[in-house]
N, C-alpha and C positions, 0 to 999 in steps of 0.2 A: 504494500500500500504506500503510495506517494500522497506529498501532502504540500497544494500547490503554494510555494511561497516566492514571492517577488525577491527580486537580488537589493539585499539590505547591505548598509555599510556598518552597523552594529547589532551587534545581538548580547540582549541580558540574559542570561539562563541562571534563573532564581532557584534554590533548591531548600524548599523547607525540609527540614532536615527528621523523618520517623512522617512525614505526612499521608500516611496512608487510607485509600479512602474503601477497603474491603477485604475481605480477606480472598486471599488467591485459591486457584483450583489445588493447588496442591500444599495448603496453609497445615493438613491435618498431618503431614508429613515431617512439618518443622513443629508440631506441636499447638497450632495456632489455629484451629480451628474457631469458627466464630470471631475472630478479631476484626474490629473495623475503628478505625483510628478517626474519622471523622464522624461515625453516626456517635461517637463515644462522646465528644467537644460539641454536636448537634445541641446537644440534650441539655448541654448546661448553659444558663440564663447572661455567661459573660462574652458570648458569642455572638459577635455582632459583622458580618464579612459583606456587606453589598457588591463590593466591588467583585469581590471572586465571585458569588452568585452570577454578574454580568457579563463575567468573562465563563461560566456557562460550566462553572463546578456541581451544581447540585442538577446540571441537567443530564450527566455521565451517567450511565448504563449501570445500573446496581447501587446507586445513590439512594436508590426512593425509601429506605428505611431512615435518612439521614435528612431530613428537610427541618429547618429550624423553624420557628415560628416567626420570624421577620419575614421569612419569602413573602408571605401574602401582602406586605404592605411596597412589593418592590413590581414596578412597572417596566415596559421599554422592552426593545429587542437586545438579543445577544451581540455583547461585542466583540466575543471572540470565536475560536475554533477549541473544540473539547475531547477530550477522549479517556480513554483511558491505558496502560503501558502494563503487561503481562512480563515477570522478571524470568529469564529463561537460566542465567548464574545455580548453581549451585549452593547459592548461600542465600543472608538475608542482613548485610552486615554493610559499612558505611563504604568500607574499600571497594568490592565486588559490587556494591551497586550504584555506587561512582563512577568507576571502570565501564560497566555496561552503559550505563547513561552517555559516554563518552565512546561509544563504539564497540567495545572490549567484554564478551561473555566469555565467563571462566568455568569451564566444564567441571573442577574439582572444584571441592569444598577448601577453603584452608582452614589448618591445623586448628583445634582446639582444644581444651585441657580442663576437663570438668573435676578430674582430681587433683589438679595443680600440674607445676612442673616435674618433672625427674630430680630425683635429689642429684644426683649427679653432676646435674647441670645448673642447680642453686649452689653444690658445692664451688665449682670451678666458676659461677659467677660471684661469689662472696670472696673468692680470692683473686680474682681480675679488679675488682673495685675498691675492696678494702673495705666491706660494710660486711656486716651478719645482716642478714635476712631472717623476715618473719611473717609467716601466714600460708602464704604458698594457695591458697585455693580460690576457689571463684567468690567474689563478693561485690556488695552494692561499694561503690566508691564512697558514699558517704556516711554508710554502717563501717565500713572497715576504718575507716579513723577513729570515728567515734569510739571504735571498741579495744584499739589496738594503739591511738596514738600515743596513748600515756607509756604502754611499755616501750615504743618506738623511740619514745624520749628519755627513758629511763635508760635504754641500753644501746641510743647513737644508734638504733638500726634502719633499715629500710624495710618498709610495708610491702611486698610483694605481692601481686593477688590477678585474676584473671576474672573472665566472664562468661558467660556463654558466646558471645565474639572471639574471633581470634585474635586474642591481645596480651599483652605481658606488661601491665602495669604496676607501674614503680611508686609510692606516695611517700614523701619527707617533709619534714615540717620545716619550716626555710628557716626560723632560729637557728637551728642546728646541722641542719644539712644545705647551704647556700643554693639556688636553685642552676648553676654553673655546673655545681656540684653534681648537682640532679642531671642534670643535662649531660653530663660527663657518662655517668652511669648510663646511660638511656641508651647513649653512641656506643657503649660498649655492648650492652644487649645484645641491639640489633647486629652487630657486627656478629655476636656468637650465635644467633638463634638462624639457625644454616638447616638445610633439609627438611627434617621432616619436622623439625621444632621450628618453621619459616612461620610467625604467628603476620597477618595482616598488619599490624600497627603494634609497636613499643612506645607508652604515654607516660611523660612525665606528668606526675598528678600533685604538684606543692602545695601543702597548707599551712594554714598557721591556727596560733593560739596556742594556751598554757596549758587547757586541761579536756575533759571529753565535752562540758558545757562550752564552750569556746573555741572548738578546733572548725576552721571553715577550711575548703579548699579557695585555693587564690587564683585569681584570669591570668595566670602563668602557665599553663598549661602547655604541654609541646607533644604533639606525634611525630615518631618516627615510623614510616612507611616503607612497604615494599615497592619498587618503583615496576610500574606495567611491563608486563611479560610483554607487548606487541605495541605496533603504534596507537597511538588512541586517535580522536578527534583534535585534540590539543596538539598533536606533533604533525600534524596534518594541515594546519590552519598554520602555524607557525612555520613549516617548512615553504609554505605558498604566499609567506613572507607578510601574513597577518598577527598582529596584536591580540597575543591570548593572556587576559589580565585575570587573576585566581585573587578571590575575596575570603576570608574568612580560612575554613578546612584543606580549601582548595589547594593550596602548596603542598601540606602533608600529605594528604590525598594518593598526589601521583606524583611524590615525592619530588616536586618542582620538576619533573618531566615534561617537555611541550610548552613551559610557561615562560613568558616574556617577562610577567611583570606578576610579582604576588604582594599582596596587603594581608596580614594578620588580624584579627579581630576579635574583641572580648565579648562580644556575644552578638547579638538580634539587633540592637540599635546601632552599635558601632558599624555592624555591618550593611545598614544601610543606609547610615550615614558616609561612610568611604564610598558607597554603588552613587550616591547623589555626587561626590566629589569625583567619580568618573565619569557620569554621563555628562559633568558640567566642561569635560573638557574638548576640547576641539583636535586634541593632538595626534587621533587614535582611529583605528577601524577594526575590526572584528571581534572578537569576542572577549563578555567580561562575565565568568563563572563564578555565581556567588554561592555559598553554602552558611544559610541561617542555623545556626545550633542547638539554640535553644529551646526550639520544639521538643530534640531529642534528650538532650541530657537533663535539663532542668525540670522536664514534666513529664516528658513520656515515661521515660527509665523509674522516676517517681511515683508516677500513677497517679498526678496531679491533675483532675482533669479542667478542672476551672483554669488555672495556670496556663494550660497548654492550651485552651478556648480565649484566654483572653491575649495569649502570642498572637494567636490566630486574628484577633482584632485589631492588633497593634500594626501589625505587618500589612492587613488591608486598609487601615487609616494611611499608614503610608505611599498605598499603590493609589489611592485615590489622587494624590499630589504626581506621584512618579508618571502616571498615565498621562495625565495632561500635561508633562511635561516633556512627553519626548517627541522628539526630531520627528518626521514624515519617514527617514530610510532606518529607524531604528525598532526591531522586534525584538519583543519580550516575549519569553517562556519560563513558564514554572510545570516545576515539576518536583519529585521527591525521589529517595533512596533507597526506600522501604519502611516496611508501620513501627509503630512503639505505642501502640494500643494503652491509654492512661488508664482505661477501666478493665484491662483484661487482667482477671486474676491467677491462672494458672505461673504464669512466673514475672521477673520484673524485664527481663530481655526486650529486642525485638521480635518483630511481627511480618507473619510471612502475608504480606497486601497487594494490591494491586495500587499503582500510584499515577495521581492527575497528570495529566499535558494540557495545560489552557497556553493559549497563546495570542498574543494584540498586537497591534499595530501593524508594520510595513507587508501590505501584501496576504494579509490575514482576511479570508472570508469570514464575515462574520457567522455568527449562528451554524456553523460547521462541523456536524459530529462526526468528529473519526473514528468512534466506535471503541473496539478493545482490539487494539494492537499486541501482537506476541513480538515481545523483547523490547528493553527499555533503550535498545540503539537506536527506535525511530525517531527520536531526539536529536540523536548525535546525525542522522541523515538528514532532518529536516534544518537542524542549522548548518550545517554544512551546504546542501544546496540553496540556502538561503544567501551566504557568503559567496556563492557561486563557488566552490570550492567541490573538487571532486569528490566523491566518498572512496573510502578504501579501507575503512575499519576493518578490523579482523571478527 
């Protein structure tokens, strides 16, 4: 399926980050049965999205258990093209469904560690860094401080803990362990976790405070990434000698692979604060990849669901300004990763969903339902021939 788009000179591709709007045909597989990540934020009264509504989110094919009670007071034709994006990866994790959104389906699952790491390999990491390590298993990042920073600070060690994502996360409390420090140890991870211990992402996770009432984690925060087996859309765009700018996740992501230019960001405002400070500029042409965070860490993975409904408003207060401000050759796409279901109780992980494609402006039919697309690459082909840029993803 093609999806006709005019040859634009910039493309935003917004990526709310766990915005999942169903659960997938093969969700009972990952465990996820019944999850839906937006009829969950529907339901609660801090949800207020018009503008997504207009760009034709609640008109997607398997929404209709998800309709909030403002649609009725909302009039007007659609102004975008809608669909919905079927994830064909083997996983359900930020890396892999990054990757795929950018071209790139990854047939195997990466690595994950539901009993922790091998001792063997916390041995020979505790003496590559000069820390003792403690915990070793899968934990919520914000229980495992809570319950462990006191002895972490009692005994100068490092928090080590995992998830149901392939990840190998490190927490220090920055009194004690400077986050350089932190960051030191991270590079060494990643450099040792080779083969079949290859985890998608090594996260630095610093916090601070004296005791278990006071310990927060801090907007220090760093991934270290596996960098893309193949080329993606980003090395694509960049080799055809287009401007590929990475917001927020996006650097770690694909580990500054294909990217011209990356900005860092402390969460959801920052990050579309710096998306307002690029489109304000005239310097630039193709693509500006932004990755909102806070959907996923702050509310989904919490099971927050008022939090993650009022992101959700925050972010469409925004687009109502963003919309009317752009250029005539400039399209915008949002899309997502995959779900982090706030009300699903079966665990705190993500969610195996099906994830929106709205799209506005340059060359966009409006009121246009693309239906449900297999593979979250229809993305990475529709901005690409958007850019006039060949496709060639893997």
């Amino acid at each position: 399926m093609k999806s006709d788009i005019s040859t634009a000179k910039r493309v935003f591709f917004m990526i709310m980050d766990s915005f999942g709007i169903g659960a997938a045909p093969d969700a009972a597989a990952f465990g996820d049965e019944g999850s839906d990540t937006l009829r969950a934020v529907s339901g609660s009264p801090r949800l207020f999205c018009p503008n997504l509504a207009r760009l034709g989110l609640f008109a997607i094919e398997g929404t209709e258990e998800a309709q909030p009670a403002f649609l009725d007071a909302l009039s007007g034709e659609c102004a975008g093209s809608y669909g919905r994006l079927r994830e064909l990866s083997a996983g359900k994790d930020t890396i892999i469904g990054h990757w795929e959104l950018a071209g790139l389906v990854s047939a195997k699952p990466m690595p994950v560690f539901p009993e922790g790491f091998p001792a063997d390999f916390i041995a020979a990491f505790e003496k590559a860094v000069g820390h003792r390590c403690i915990v070793n298993r899968p934990y919520s990042g914000t229980k495992v401080i809570e319950e462990y920073g006191e002895q972490a600070l009692r005994e100068n060690a490092l928090i080590v803990y995992t998830s149901a994502d392939s990840v190998f996360q490190i927490a220090a409390n920055e009194s004690q362990i400077p986050v350089e420090e932190l960051y030191r140890c991270c590079e060494i991870a990643r450099n040792m976790l080779t083969g079949d211990l290859a985890v998608g992402r090594v996260i630095a996770r610093p916090f601070e405070g004296t005791d278990r009432k006071s310990f927060r984690r801090t907007e220090r925060r760093h991934d270290y990434a596996l960098s893309p087996p193949a080329p993606t859309m980003l090395d694509i765009l960049r080799d055809a000698g287009r401007d590929v700018i990475g917001v927020g996740k996006i650097g770690d992501i694909f580990n500054g692979q294909g990217l011209t230019e990356s900005h860092r960001t402390t969460g959801n405002l920052d990050g579309l604060i710096t998306t307002d400070e690029i489109a304000a500029r005239n310097d630039w042409s193709g693509l500006c990849f932004v990755n909102l965070v806070d959907f996923d860490m702050l509310y989904g993975h919490r099971r927050n669901i008022d939090g993650y409904a009022q992101a959700v408003t925050d972010f469409d207060a925004w687009l109502s300004i963003f919309m009317d401000s752009m250029c005539e050759d400039d399209l915008l796409v949002i899309s997502a990763d995959h779900g982090c279901d706030p009300s699903f109780s079966a665990h705190t992980d993500h969610t195996r969903e099906y994830v929106p494609l709205l799209m506005y402006g340059c060359g966009v039919e409006k009121g246009r339902d693309l239906g449900t697309v297999d593979g979250f690459g229809f993305a990475a082909e529709t901005i690409l021939r958007a850019l006039g840029t060949e496709c060639r993803t893997a």
